[in-house]
Residue frames as qw, qx, qy, qz and C-alpha x, y, z in Angstrom:
[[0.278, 0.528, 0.171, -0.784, 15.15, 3.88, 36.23],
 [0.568, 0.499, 0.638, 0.146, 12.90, 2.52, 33.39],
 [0.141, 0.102, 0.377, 0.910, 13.15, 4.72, 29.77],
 [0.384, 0.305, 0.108, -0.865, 10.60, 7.42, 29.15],
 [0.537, 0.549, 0.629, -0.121, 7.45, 6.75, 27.47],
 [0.259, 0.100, 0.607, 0.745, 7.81, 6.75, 23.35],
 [0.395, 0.612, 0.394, -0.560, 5.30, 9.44, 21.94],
 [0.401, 0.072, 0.721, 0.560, 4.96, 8.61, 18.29],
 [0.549, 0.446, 0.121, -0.696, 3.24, 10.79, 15.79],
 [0.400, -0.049, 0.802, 0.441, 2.31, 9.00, 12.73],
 [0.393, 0.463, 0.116, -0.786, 0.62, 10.01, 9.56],
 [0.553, 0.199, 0.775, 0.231, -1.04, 9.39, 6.84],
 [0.142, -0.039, 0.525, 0.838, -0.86, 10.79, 3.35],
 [0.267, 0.507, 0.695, -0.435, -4.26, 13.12, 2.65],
 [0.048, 0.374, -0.379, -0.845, -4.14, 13.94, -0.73],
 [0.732, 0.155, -0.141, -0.648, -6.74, 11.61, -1.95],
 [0.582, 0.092, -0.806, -0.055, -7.56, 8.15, -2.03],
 [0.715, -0.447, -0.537, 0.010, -8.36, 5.54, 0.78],
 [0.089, 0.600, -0.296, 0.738, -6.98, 7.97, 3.89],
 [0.577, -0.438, 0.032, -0.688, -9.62, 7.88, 6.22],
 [0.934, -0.072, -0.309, -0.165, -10.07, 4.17, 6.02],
 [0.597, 0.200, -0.537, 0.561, -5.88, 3.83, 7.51],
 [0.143, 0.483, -0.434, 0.746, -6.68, 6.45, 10.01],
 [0.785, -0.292, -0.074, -0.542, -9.67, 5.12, 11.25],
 [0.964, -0.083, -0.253, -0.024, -8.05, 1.30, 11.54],
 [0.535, 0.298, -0.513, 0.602, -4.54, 2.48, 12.92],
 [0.233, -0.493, 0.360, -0.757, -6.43, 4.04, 16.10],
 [0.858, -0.287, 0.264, -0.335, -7.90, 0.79, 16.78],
 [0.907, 0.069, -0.345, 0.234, -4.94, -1.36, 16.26],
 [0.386, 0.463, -0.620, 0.502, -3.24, 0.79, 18.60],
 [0.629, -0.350, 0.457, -0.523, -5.72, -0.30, 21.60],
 [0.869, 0.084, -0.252, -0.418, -6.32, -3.55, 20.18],
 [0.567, -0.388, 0.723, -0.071, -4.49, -6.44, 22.44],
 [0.712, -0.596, -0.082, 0.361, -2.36, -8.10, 22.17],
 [0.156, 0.976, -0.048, -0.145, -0.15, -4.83, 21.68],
 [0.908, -0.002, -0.003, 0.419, 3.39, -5.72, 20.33],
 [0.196, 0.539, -0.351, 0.740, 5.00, -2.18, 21.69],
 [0.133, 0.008, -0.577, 0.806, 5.47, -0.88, 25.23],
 [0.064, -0.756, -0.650, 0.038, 1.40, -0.10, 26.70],
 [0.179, -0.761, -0.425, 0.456, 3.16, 3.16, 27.28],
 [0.251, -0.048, 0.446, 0.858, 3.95, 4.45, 24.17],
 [0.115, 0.558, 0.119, -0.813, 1.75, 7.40, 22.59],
 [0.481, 0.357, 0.625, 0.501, 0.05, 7.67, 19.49],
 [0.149, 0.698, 0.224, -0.663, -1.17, 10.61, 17.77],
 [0.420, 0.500, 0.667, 0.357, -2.77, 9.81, 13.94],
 [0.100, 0.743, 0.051, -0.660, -2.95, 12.70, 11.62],
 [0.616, 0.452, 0.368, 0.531, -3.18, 13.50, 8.00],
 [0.373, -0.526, 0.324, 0.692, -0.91, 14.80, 6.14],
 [0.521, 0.681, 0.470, 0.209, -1.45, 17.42, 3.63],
 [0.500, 0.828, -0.143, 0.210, 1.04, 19.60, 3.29],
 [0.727, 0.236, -0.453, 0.459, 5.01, 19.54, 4.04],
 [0.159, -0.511, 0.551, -0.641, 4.92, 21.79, 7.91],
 [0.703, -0.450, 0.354, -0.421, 2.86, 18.71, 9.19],
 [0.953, 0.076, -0.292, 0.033, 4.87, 16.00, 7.47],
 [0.442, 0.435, -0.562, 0.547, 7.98, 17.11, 9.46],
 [0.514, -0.420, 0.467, -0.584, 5.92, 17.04, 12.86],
 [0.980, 0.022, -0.125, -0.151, 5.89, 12.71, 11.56],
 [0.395, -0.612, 0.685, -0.002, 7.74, 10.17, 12.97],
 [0.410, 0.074, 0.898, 0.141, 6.12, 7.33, 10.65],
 [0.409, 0.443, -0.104, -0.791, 3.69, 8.05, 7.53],
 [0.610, 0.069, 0.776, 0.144, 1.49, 6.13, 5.39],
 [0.280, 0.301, -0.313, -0.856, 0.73, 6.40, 1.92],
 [0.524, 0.434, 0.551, -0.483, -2.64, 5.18, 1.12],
 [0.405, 0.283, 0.869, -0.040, -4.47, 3.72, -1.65],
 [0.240, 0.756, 0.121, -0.597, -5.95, 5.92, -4.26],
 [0.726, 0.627, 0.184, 0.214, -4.79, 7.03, -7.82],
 [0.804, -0.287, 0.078, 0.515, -1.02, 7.19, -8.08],
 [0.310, 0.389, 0.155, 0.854, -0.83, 9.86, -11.03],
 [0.232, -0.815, -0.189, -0.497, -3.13, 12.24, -9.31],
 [0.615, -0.765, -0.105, 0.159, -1.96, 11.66, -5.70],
 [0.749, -0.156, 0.188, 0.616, 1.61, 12.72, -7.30],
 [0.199, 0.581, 0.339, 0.713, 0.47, 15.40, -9.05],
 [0.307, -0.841, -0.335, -0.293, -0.79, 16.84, -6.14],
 [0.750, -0.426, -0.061, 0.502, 2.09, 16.20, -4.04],
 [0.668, 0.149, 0.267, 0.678, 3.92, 18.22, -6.60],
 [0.072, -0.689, -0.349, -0.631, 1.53, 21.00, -6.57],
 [0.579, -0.714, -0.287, -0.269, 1.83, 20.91, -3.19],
 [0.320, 0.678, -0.601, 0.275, 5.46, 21.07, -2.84],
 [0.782, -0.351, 0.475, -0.199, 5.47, 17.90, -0.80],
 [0.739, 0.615, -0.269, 0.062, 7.36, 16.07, -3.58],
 [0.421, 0.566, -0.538, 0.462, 10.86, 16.54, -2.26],
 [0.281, -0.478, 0.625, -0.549, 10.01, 16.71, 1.30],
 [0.951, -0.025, 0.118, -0.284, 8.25, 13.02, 1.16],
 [0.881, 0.188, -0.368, 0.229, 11.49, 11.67, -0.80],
 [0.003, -0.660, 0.525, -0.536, 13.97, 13.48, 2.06],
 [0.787, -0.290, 0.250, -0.483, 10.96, 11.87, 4.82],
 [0.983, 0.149, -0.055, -0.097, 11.82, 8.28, 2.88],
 [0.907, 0.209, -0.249, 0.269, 15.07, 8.21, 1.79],
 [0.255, 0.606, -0.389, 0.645, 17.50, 10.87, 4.19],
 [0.441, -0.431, 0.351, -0.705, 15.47, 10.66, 7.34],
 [0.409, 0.221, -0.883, 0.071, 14.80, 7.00, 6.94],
 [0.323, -0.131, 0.614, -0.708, 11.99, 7.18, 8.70],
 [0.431, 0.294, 0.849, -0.085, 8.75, 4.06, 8.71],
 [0.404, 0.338, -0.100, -0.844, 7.04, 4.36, 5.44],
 [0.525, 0.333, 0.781, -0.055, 3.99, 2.19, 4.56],
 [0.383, 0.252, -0.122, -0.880, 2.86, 2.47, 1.15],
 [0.554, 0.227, 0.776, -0.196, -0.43, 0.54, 0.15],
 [0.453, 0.799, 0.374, 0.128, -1.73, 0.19, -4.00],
 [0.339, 0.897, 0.090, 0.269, -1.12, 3.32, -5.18],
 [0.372, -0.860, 0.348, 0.014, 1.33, 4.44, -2.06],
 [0.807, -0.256, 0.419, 0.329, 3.34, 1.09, -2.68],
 [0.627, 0.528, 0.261, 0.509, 3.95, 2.20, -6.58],
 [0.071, 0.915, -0.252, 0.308, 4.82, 6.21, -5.79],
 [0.559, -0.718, 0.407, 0.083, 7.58, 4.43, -2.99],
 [0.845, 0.172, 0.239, 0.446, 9.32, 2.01, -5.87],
 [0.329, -0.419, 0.332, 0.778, 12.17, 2.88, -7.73],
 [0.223, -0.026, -0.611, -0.760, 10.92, 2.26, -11.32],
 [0.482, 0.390, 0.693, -0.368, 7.25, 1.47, -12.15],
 [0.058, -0.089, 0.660, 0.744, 6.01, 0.67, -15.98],
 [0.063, 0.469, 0.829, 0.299, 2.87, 0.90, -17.60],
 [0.090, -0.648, -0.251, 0.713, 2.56, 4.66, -16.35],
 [0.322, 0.913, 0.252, -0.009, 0.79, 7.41, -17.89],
 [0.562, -0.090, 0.091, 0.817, 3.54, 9.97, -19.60],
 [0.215, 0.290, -0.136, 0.923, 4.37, 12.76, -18.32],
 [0.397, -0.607, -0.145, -0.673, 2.15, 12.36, -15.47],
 [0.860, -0.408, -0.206, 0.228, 3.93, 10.04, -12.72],
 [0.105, 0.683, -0.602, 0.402, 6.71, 11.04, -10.49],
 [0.816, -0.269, -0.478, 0.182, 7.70, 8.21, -7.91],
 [0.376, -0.824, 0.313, -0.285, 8.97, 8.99, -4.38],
 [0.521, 0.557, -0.641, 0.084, 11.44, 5.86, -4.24],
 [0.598, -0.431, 0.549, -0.394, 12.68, 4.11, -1.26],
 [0.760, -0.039, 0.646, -0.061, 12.33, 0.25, -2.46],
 [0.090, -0.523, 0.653, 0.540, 14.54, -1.24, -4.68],
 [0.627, 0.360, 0.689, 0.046, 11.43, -2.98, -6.89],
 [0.085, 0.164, -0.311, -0.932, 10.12, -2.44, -10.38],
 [0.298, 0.244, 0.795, -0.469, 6.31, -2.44, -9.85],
 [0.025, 0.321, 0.688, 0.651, 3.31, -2.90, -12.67],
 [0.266, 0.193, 0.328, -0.886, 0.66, -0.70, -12.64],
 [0.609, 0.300, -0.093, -0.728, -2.55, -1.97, -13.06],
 [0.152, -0.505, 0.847, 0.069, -1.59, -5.36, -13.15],
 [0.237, 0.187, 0.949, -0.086, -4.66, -7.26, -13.51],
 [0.029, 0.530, 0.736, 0.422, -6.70, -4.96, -15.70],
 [0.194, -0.400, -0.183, -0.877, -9.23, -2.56, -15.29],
 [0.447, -0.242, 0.441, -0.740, -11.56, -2.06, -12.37],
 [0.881, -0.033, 0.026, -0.471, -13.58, -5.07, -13.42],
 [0.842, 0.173, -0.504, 0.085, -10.84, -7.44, -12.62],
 [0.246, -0.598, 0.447, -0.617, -10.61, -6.11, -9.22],
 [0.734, -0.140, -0.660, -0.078, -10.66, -9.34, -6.59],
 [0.444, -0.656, 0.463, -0.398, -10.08, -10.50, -3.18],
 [0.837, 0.185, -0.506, 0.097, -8.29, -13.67, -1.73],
 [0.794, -0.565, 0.006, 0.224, -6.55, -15.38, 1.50],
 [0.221, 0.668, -0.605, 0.373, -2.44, -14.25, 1.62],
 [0.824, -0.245, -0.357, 0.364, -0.63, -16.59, 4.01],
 [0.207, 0.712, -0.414, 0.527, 1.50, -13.66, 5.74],
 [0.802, -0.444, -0.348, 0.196, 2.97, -15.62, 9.03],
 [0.430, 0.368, -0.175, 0.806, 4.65, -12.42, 10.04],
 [0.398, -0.515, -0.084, -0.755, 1.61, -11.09, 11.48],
 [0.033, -0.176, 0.896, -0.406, 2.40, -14.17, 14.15],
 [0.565, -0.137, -0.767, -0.274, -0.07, -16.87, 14.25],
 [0.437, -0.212, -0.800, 0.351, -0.16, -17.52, 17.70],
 [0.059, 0.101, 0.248, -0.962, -1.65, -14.08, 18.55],
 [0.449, 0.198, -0.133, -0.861, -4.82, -14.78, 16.26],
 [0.634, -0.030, 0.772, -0.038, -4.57, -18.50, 15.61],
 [0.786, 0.306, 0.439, 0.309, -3.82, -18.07, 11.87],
 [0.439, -0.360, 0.426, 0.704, -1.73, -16.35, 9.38],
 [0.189, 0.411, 0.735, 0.506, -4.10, -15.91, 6.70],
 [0.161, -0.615, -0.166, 0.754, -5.35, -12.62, 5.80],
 [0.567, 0.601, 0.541, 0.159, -7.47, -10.98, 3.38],
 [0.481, -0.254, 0.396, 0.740, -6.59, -9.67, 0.80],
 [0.439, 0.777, 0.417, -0.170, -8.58, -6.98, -1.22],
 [0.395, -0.331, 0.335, 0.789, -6.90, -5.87, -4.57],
 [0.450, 0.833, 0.268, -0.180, -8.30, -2.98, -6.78],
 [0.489, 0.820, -0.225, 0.196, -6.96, -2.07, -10.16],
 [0.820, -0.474, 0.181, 0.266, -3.57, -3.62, -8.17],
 [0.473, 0.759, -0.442, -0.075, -0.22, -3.23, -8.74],
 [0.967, -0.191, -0.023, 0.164, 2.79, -6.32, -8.55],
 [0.365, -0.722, 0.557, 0.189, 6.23, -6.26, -7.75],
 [0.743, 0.626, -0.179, -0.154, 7.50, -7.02, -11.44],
 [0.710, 0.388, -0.431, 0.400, 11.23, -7.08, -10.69],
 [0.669, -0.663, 0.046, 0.333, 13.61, -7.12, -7.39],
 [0.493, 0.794, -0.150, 0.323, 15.97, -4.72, -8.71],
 [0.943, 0.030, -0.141, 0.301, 19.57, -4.78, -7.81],
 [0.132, -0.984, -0.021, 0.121, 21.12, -1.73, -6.16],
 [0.810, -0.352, 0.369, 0.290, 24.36, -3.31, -5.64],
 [0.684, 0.429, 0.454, 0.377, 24.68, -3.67, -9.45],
 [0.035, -0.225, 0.227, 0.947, 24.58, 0.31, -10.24],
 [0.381, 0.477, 0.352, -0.709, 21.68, 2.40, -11.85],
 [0.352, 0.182, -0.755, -0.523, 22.48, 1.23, -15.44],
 [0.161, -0.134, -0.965, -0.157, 21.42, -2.34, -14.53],
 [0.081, 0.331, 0.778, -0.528, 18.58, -1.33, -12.59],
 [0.489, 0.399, 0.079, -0.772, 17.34, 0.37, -15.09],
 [0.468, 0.192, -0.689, -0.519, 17.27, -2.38, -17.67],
 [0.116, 0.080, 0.926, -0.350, 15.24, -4.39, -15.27],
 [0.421, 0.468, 0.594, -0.501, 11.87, -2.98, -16.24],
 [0.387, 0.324, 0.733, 0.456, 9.85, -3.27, -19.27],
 [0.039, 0.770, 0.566, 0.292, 7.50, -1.12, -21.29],
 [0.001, 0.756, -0.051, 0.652, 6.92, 2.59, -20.72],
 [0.677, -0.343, -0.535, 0.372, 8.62, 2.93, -17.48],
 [0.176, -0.872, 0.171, -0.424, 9.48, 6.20, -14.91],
 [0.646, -0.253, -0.482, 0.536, 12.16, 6.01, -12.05],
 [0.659, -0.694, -0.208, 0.200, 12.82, 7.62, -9.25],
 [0.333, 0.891, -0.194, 0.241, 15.15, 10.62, -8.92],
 [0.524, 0.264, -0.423, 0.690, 18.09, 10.71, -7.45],
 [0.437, -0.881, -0.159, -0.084, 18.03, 12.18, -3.79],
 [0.393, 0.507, -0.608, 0.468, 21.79, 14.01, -3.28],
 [0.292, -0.495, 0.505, -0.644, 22.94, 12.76, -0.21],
 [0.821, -0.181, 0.487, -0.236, 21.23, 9.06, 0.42],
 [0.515, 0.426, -0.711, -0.220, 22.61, 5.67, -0.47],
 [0.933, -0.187, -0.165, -0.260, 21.39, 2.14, 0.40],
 [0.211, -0.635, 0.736, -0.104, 22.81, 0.55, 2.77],
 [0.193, 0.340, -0.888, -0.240, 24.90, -2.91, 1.66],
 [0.075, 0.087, 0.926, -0.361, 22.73, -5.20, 4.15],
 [0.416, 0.388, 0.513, -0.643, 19.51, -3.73, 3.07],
 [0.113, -0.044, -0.823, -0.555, 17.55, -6.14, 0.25],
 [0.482, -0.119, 0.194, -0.846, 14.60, -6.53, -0.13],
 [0.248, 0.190, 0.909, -0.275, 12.13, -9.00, 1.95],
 [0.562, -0.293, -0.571, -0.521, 8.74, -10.40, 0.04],
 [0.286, -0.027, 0.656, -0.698, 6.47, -10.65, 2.75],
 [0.560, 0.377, 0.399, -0.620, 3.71, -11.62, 0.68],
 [0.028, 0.162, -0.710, -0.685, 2.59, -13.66, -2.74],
 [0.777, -0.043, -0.061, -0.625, -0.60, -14.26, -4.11],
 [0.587, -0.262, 0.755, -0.131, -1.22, -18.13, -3.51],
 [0.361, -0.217, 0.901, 0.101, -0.57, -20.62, -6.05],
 [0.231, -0.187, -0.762, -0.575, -4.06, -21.23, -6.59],
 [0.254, 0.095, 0.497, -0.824, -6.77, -20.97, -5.00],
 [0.078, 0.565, 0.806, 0.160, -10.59, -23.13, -4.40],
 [0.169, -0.468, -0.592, -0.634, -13.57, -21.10, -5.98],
 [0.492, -0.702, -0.503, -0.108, -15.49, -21.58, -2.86],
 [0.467, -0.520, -0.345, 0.627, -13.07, -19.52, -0.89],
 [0.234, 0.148, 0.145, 0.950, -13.38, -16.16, -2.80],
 [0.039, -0.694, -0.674, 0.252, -15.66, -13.33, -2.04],
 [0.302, 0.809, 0.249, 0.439, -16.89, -10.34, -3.25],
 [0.485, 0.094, -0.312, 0.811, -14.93, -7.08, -2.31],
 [0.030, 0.143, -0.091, 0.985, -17.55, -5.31, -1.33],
 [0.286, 0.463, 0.824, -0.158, -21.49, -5.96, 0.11],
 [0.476, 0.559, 0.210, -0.645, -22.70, -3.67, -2.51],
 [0.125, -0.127, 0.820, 0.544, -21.00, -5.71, -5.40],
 [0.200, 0.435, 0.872, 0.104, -24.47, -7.84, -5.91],
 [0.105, -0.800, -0.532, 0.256, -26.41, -4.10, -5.59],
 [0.401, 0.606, 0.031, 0.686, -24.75, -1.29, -8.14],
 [0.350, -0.363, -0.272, 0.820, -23.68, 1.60, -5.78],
 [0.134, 0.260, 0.502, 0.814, -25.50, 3.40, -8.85],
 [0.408, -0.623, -0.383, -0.547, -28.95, 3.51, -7.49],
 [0.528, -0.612, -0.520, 0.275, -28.10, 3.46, -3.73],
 [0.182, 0.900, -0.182, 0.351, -25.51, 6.65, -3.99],
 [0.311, -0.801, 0.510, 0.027, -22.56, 5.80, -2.98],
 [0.323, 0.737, -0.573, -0.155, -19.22, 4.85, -3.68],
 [0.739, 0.139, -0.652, 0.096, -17.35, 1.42, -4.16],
 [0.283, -0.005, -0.839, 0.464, -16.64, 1.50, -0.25],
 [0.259, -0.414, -0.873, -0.012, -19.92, 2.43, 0.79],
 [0.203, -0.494, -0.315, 0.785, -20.12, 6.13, 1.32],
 [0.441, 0.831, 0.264, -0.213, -22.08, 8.82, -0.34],
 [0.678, 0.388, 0.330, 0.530, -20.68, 9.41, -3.51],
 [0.038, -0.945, 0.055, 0.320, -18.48, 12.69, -3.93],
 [0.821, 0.463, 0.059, 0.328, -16.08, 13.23, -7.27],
 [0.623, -0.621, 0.017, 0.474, -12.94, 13.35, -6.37],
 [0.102, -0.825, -0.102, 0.547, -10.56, 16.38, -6.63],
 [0.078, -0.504, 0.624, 0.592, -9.84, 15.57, -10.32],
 [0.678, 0.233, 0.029, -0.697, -12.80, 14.14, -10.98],
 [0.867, 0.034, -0.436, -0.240, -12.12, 10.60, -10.83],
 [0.225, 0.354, -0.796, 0.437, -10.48, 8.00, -8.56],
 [0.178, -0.189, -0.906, 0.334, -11.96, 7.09, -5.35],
 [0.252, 0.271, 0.533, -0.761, -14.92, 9.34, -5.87],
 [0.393, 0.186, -0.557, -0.707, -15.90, 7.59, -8.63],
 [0.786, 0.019, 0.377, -0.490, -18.75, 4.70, -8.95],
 [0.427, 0.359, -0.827, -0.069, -16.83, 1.46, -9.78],
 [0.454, -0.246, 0.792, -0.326, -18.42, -0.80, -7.58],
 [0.869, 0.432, 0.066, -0.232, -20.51, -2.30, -10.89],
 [0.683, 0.487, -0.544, 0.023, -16.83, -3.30, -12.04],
 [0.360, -0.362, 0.813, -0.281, -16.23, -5.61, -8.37],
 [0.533, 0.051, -0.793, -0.291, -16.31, -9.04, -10.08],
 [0.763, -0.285, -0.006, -0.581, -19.46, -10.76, -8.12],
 [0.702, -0.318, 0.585, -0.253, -19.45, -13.64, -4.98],
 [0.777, 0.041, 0.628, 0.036, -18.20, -17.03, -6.42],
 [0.689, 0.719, -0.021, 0.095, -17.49, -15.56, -10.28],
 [0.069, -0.844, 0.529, -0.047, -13.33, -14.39, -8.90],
 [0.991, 0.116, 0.052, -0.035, -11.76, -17.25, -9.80],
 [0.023, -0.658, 0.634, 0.405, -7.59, -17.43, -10.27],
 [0.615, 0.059, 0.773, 0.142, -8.09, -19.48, -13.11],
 [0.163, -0.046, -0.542, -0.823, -8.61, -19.31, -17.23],
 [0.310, -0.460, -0.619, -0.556, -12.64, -18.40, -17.92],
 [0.087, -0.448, -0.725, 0.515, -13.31, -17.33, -14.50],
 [0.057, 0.783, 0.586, 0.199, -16.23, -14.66, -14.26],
 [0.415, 0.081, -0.031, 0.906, -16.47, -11.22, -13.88],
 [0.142, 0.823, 0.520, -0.181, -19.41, -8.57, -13.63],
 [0.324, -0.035, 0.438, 0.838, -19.72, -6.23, -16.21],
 [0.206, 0.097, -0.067, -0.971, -21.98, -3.77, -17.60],
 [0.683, 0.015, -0.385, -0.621, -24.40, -6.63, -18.98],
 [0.922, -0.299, 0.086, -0.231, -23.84, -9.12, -16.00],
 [0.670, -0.469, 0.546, 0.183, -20.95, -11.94, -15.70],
 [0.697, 0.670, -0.253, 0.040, -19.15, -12.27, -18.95],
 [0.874, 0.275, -0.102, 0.388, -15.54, -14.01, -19.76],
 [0.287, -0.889, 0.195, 0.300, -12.56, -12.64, -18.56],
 [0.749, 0.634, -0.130, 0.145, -10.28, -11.82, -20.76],
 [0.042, 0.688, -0.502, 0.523, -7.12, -11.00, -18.20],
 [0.902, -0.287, -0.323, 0.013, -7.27, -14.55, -15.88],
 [0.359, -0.860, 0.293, -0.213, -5.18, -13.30, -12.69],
 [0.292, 0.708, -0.551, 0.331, -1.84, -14.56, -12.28],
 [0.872, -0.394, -0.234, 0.171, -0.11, -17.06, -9.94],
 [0.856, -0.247, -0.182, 0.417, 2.48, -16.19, -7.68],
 [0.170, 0.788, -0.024, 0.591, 2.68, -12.33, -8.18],
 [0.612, -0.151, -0.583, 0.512, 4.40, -10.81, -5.31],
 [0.382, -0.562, -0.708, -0.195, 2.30, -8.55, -3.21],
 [0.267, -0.946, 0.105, -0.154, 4.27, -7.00, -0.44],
 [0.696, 0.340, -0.170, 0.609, 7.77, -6.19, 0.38],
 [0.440, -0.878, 0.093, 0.165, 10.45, -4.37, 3.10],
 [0.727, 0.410, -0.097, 0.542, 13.20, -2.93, 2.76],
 [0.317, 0.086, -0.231, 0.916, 15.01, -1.04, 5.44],
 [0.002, 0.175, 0.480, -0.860, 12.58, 1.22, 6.31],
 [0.585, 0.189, -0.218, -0.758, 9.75, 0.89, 3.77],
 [0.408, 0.138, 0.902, 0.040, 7.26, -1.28, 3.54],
 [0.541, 0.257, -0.046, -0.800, 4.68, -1.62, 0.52],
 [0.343, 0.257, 0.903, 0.030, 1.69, -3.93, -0.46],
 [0.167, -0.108, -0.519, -0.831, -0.45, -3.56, -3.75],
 [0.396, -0.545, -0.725, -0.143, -3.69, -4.87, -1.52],
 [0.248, -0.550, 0.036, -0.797, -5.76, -2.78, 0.70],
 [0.338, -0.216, -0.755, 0.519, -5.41, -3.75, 4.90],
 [0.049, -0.108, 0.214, -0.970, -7.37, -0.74, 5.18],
 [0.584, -0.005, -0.387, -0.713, -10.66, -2.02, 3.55],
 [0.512, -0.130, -0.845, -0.091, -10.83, -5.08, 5.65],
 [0.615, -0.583, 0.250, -0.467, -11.32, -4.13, 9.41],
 [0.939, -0.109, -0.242, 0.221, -8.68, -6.52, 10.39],
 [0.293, -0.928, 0.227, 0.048, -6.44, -4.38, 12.67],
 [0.827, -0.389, 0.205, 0.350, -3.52, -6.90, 12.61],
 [0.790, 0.301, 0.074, 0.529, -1.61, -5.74, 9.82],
 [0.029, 0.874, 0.006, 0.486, -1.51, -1.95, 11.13],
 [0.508, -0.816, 0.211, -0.178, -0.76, -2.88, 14.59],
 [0.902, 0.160, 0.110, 0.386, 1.76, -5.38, 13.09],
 [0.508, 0.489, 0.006, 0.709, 3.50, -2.12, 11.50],
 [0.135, 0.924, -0.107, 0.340, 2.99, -0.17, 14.28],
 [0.971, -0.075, 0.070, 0.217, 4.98, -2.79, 15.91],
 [0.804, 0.252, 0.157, 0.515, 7.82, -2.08, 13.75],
 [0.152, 0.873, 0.225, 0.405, 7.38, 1.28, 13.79],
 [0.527, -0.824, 0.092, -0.185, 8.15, 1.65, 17.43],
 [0.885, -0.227, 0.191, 0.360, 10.97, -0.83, 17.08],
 [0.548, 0.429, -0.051, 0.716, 12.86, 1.12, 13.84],
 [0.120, -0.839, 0.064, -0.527, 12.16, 4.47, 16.45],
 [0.843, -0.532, 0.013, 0.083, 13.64, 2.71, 19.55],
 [0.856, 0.159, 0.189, 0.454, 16.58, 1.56, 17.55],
 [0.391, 0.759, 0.124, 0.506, 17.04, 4.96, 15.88],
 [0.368, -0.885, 0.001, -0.286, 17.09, 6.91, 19.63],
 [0.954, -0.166, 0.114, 0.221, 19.44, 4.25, 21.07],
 [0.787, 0.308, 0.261, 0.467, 21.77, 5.01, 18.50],
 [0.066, -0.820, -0.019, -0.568, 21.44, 8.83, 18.69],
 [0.385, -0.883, 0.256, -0.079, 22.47, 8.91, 22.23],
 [0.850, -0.206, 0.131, 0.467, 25.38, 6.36, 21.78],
 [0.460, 0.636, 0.137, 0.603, 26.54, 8.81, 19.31],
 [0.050, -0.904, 0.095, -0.413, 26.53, 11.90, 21.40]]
């Protein structure tokens, strides 16, 4: 007698920021062939805004956006506590992307004070803002051969990173909370304490992802087709929707698509170009080699680049992949037990 069909809910943080864009691309990566779970497993996509429908989740993403505000709300929204319970007691799939990846670290520096709170889960210590202000905002290839090659016939996968953050330090659980805290620099925030959870020995954390090395000129592109065309006079916003200020009056309903550095000017290199208020000018902030990008650990994953923003299903249907596997595993285990 074969096992019941898996019905999986999964959500996705709706407190602000890129939302839509995950919920939209996770319903077509779960039709999209070739499917790497059972055909008869269930989905059912929902956002999540307040803490009776995060407990109806089996998997949850957190989404893209502005990290102090989407924490502030949480907090206002008593979803705080239930998200770290969701992450670190329940151990259940959590994706966070950009912003989501920085509210899932332990520590994270260059934060605003006394206006971050982090939801934990991944033993990193992540910069915020890593590359500058909006007008050092880029895209670029990622090698990620996780996403299996042979399904697509390459590994290579774009990357779009706004106002990004990097995975600064691989902090050291093992060690104790002293050492982990002296891992990060500059004005920093951690992660509370959650009574009751504790990492398990075997679980470090996997890089899944680094920017590349270096990268030719001719392969970069703009992040956006209104880059060349201000978003200013068409109305609407850096992804391409009417323009609506968001619930704190900035973030993702703001008009920042005049600071997406223009086709062929995104260089990783000193003097590359940039668009700017008066056209392509100097960068002063030349993007980094070899920052690291995304990361797993046990049940969390987070990347500082946006999978939503591309319309490339694989990396969603990748995770829900996993998703179905850490729930398999989890059920398995639950009846050996009883």
């Amino acid at each position: 007698m074969g096992e019941e069909p898996l019905n999986v809910t999964v959500g996705v943080l709706a407190l602000q920021g890129a939302f839509s864009e995950h919920l939209q691309l996770l319903r077509a990566a779960a039709t999209t062939p070739p499917l790497p779970f059972p055909a008869s497993t269930s989905f059912n996509f929902i956002a999540v805004r307040t803490a009776e429908q995060l407990a109806t989740c089996d998997a949850l993403i957190l989404p893209g956006g502005e990290s102090t505000t989407i924490s502030l709300i949480a907090e206002r929204s008593s979803l705080l506590e239930p998200l770290r319970e969701f992450v670190k007691l329940a151990q259940k799939p959590v994706w966070g992307t950009c912003a989501g990846m920085i509210l899932l670290s332990e520590r994270a520096n260059r934060t605003k004070r006394g206006g971050q709170q982090l939801i934990g889960g991944l033993d990193v210590c992540v910069n915020r803002n890593h590359f500058g202000r909006q007008v050092e905002s880029f895209e670029c290839v990622l090698d990620m051969p996780f996403l299996d090659a042979s399904t697509s016939g390459t590994s290579e996968f774009k990357g779009v990173f706004i106002r990004a953050p990097v995975v600064e330090k691989l902090l050291d659980a093992s060690s104790g909370d002293e050492s982990m805290q002296a891992d990060c620099s500059e004005e920093e925030v951690r992660a509370p304490a959650v009574n009751g959870w504790r990492r398990g020995v075997a679980e470090k954390v996997e890089i899944l992802a680094s920017l590349p090395p270096a990268l030719d000129p001719a392969e970069t592109k703009p992040v956006n087709k209104h880059t060349a065309n201000p978003s200013r006079a068409l109305g609407l916003d850096m992804y391409g929707r009417p323009q609506t200020p968001g619930i704190f009056g900035d973030g993702f309903g703001k008009d920042m698509s005049r600071d997406i550095r223009r086709a062929g000017e995104s260089v990783l290199d000193e003097g590359h170009k940039v668009l700017g208020r008066e056209g392509p000018v100097p960068s002063k902030n030349p993007v980094p080699r070899g920052n690291i990008v995304a990361v797993r650990q046990g049940n969390v994953i987070g990347t500082s680049f946006h999978p939503e923003l591309t319309g490339d299903v694989r990396m969603h249907r990748w995770w829900l992949g996993e998703v179905v596997k850490l729930l398999t595993t989890a059920k398995a285990n639950a009846s050996r037990a009883q």
